[in-house]
C-alpha positions as CSV (number, residue, x, y, z in Angstrom):
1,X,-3.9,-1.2,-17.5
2,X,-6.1,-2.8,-14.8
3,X,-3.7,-1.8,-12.2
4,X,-3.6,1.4,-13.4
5,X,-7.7,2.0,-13.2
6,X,-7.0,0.4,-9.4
7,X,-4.8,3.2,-8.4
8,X,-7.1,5.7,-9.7
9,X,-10.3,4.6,-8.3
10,X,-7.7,3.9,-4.9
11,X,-6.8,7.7,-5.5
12,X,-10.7,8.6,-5.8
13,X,-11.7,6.8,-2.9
14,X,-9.1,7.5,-0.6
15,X,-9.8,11.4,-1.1
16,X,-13.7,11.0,-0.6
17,X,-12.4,9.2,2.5
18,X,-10.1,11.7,3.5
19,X,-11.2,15.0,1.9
20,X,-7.6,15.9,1.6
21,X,-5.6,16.1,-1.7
22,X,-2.5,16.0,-0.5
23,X,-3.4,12.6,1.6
24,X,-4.7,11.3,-1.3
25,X,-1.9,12.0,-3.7
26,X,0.9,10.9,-1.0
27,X,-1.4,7.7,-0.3
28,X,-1.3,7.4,-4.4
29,X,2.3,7.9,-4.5
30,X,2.8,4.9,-1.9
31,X,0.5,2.3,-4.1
32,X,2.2,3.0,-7.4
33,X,5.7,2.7,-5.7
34,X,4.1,-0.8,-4.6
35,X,3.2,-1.6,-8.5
36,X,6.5,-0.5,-9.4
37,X,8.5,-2.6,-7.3
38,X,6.4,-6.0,-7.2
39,X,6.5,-5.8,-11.2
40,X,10.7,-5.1,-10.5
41,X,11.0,-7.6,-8.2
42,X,9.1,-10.6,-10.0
43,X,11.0,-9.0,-13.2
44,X,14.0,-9.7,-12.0
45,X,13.1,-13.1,-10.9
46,X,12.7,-14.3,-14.5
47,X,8.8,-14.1,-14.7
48,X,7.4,-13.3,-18.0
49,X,4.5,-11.7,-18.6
50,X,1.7,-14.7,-19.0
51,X,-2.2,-14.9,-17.7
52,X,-1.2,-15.6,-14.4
53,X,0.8,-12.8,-14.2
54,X,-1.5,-10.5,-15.7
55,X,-4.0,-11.6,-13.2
56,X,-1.8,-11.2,-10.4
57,X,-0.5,-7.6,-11.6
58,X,-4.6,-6.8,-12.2
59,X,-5.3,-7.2,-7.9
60,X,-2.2,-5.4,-7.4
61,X,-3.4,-2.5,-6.4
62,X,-6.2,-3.8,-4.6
63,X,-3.9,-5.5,-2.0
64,X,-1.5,-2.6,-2.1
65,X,-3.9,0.1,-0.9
66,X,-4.8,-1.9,2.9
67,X,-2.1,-0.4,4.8
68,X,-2.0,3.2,3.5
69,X,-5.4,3.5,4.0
70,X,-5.7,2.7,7.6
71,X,-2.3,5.2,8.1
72,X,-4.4,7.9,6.2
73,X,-7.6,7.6,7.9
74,X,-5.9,7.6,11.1
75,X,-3.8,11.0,10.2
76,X,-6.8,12.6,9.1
77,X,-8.5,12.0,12.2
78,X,-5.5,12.6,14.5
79,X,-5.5,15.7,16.5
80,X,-2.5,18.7,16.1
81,X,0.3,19.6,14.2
82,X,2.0,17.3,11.3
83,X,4.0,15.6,14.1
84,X,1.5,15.0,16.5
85,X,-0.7,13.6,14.0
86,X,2.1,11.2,13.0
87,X,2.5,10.0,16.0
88,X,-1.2,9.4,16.7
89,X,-1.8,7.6,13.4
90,X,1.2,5.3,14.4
91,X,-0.3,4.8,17.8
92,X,-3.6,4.1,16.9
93,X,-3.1,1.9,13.9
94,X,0.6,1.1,13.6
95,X,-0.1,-2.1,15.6
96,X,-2.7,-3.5,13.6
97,X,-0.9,-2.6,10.2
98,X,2.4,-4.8,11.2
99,X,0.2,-7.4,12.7
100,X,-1.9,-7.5,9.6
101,X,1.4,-7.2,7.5
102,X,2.9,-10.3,9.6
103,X,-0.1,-12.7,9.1
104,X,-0.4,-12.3,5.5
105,X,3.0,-13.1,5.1
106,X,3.0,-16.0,7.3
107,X,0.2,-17.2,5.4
108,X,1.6,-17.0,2.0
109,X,5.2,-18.5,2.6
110,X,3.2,-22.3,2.8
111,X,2.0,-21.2,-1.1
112,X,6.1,-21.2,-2.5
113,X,5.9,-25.1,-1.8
114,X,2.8,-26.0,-3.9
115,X,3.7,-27.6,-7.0
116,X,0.9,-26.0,-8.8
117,X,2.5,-23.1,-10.6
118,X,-0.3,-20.7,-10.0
119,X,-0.2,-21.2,-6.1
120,X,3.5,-20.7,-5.9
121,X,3.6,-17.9,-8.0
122,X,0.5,-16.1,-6.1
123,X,2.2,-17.0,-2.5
124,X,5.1,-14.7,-3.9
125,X,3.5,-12.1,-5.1
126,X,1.6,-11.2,-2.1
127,X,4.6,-12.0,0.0
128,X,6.3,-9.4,-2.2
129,X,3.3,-6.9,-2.1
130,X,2.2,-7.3,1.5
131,X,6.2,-6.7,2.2
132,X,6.6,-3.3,-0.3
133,X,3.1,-2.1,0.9
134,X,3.9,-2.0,4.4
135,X,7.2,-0.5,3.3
136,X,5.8,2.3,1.5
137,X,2.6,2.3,3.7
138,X,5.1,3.3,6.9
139,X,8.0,4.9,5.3
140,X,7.0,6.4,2.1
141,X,3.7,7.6,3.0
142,X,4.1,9.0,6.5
143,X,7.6,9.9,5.0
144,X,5.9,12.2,2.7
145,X,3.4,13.6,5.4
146,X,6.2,14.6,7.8
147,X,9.0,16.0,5.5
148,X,6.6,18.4,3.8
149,X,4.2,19.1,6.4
150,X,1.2,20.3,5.0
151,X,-1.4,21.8,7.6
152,X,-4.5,19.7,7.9
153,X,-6.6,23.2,8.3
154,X,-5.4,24.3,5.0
155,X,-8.2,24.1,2.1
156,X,-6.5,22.6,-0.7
157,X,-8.8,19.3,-1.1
């Protein structure tokens, strides 16, 4: 449930941020398809639900909202049409996202050969959820902004 109140108050904030429902549900859409597949994925690696887990699955969210973020606020400052502003937002922060994407996972992969189970366990979970929020950061989110191109200049946030 904690990573449920994340992705609301991730929803809340990115919308003051943006001013823009439709950024803020798309933006929303991309962290829970994070949550949904780093649950999946440690799932179907065997892990049971335990404190460390429910620790782990609590910052979910929190880690999962850094990339979408920097893609929204960049769109919603990007000049044009749908396309343009695509483009832009890719320009301005797509660098900086994969960079940022890259370290992270660099630094986690020396956490899957600690011997303490709580430091192997958290170096693959944000592996897993610096991978699937970069993912859905840069192909679920701006997916969603180009296929159903809704106008910036429209009022409907």
């Amino acid at each position: 449930s904690s990573s449920m109140i994340g992705v609301l108050v991730s929803f809340v904030v990115i919308f003051i941020a943006t001013r823009k429902l439709h950024l803020a549900f798309f933006a929303t859409v991309s962290i829970f398809s994070v949550l949904i597949s780093v649950i999946g994925a440690v799932t179907i690696a065997g892990w049971t639900l335990g404190v460390i887990e429910a620790i782990l699955f609590g910052i979910l969210a929190g880690f999962s909202v850094d990339y979408v973020i920097h893609l929204a606020h960049a769109y919603s400052h990007a000049e044009g049409d749908v396309e343009e502003r695509v483009m832009a937002a890719y320009a301005e922060m797509g660098t900086s996202v994969f960079s940022g994407m890259l370290t992270s996972v660099v630094a986690s992969i020396p956490l899957f050969f600690c011997t303490l189970t709580f430091f192997a366990k958290f170096g693959t979970f944000l592996c897993l959820t610096i991978l699937f929020s970069w993912i859905f950061a840069n192909l679920g989110f701006m997916g969603l902004l180009a296929t159903f191109k809704i106008s910036m200049d429209r009022k409907i946030g």
